[in-house]
C-alpha positions in Angstrom: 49.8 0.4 -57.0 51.9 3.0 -58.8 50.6 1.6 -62.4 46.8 2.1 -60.7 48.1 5.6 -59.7 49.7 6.3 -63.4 46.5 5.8 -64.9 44.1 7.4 -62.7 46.5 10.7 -63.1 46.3 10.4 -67.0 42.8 9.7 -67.0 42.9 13.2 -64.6 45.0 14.8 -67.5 43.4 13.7 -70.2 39.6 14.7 -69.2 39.6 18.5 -70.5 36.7 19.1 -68.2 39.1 18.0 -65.4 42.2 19.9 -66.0 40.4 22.7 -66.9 38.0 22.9 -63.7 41.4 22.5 -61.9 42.9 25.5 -63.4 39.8 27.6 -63.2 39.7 26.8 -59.5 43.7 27.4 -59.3 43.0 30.8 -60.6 40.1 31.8 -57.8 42.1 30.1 -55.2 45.0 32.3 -56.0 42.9 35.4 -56.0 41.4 34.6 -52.5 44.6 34.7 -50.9 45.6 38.2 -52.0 43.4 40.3 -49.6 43.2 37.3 -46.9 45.3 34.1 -46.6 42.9 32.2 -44.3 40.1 32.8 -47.4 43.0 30.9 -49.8 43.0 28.2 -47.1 39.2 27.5 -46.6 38.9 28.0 -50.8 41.4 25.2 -51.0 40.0 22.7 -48.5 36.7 22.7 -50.4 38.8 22.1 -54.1 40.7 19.3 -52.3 37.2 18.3 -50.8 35.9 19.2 -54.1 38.6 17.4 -56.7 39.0 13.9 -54.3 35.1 13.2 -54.1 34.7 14.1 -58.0 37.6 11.9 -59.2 36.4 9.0 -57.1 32.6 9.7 -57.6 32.5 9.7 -61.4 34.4 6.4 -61.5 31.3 4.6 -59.6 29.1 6.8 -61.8 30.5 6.1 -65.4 31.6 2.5 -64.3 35.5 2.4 -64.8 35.8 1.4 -61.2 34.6 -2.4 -62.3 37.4 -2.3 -64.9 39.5 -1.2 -62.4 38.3 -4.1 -60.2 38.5 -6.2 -62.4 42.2 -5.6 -63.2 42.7 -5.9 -59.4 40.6 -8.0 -57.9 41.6 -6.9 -54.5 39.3 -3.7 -54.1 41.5 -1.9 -51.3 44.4 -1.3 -53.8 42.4 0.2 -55.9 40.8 2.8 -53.3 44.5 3.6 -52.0 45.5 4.1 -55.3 42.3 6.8 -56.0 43.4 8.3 -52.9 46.9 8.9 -53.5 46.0 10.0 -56.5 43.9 12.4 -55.4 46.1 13.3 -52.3 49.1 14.4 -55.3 46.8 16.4 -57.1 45.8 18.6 -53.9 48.8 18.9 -52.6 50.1 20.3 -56.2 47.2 22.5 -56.6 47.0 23.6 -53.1 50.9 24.7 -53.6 50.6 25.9 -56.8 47.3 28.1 -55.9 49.1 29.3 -52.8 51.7 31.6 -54.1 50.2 34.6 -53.7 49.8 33.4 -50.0 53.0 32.6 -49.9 55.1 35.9 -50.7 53.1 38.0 -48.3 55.1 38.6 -45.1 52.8 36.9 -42.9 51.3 34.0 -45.3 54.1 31.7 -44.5 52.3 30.0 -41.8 49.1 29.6 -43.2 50.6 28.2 -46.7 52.7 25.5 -45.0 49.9 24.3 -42.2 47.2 24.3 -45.0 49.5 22.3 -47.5 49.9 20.1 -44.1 46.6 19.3 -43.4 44.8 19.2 -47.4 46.6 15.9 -48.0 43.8 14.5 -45.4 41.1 16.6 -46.7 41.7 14.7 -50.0 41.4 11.2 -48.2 38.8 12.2 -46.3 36.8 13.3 -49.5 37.6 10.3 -51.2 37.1 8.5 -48.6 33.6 10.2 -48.2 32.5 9.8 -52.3 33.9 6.2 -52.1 30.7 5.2 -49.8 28.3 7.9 -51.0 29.4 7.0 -54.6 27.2 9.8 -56.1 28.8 13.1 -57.1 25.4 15.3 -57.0 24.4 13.4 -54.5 27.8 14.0 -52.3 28.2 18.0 -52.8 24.7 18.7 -52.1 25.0 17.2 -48.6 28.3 18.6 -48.5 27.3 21.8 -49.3 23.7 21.2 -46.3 26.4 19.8 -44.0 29.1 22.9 -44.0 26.4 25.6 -44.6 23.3 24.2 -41.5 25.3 21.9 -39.2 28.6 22.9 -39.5 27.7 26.9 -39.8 24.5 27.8 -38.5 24.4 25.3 -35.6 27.9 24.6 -34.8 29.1 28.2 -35.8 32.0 26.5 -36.7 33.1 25.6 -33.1 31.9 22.3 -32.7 34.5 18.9 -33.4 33.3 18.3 -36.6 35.3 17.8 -39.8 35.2 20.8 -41.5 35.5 22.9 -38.3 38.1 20.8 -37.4 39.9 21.7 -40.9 39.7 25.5 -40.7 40.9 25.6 -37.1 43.8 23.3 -38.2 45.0 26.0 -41.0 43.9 28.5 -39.1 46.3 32.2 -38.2 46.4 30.3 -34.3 46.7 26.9 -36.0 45.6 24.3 -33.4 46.9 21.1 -32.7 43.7 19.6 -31.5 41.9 20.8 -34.3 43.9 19.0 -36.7 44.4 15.6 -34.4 40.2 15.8 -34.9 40.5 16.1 -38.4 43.0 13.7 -38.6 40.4 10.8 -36.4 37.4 11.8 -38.9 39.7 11.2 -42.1 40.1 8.0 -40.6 36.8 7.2 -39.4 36.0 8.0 -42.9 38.4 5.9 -44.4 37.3 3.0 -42.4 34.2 3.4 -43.2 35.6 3.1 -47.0 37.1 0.2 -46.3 33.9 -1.7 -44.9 31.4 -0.5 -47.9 34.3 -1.8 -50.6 32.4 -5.2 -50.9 29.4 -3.7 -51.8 27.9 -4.6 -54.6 28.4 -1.8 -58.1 25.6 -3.0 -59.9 23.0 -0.6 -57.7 25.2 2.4 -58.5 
């Protein structure tokens, strides 16, 4: 497992594309929370969203998930080890990102609940790009999903993942919004779990 998660983090590090996108988004991240710190928080549950689903996407996509396989045979080793991966590099760039939260008097709670609850944001967006295995394919129903049914319909109030999310980091952060987040991460994860015997030679 911790050899799996070595190599997935250097393969992270040694991606320009990757590093740099990362940094990029650091940077906007950072800006959002000056003027608001709830901004900061939603900005960095879509980057964890964002940076879990690419990492494990583009592994189905350019095929290093059947060398990966291949070096261990036992498939759900290699998912946990993409999604602690993933979980290490949220949680660094949500922390990192948040420091201009942080030293405002009242960003405190917001920096510590989001850096809570983006650790399952990353598992469930691994989780997520593990089944849908597609990055285009993932963000653009993401991006349907959060904008028509999560927004427009649900106006953000209904139990759904990313309404659970931002009422989980939220200024009144709620416990039963993040003990719903925390059953669809592991719906979602389940769901992983299932779709790992799936043949890769359709993706």
């Amino acid at each position: 497992m911790i050899t799996l998660v070595r190599s997935e983090l250097y393969r992270m590090a040694t991606i320009r594309s990757s590093w740099l996108s990362l940094a990029l988004f650091g940077i906007m991240a950072a800006a959002f929370g000056i003027p608001e710190s709830y901004f900061w928080a939603v900005f960095v549950g879509l980057g964890a969203f964002g940076i879990a689903a690419l990492t494990v996407a583009q592994s189905h996509q350019h095929h290093t998930i059947a060398l990966l396989y291949l070096a261990r045979p036992r498939r759900v080793t290699v998912l946990f080890a993409q999604v602690i991966t993933t979980v290490l590099v949220a949680v660094v760039f949500a922390g990192l990102s948040g420091l201009t939260v942080l030293v405002k008097e009242d960003g405190s709670k917001i920096y510590f609940a989001t850096l809570y609850v983006v650790p399952l944001m990353a598992v469930f967006g691994a989780a997520v790009a593990s089944v849908v295995r597609r990055a285009s394919w993932l963000l653009f129903g993401f991006g349907v999903w959060f904008v028509v049914v999560e927004g427009l319909l649900g106006r953000l109030r209904w139990n759904l993942p990313i309404s659970a999310y931002l009422a989980a980091v939220g200024a009144d952060t709620e416990t039963f919004g993040l003990l719903v987040f925390i059953m669809w991460t592991a719906a979602a994860l389940g769901v992983a779990m299932l779709a790992l015997p799936r043949d890769l030679s359709g993706d």
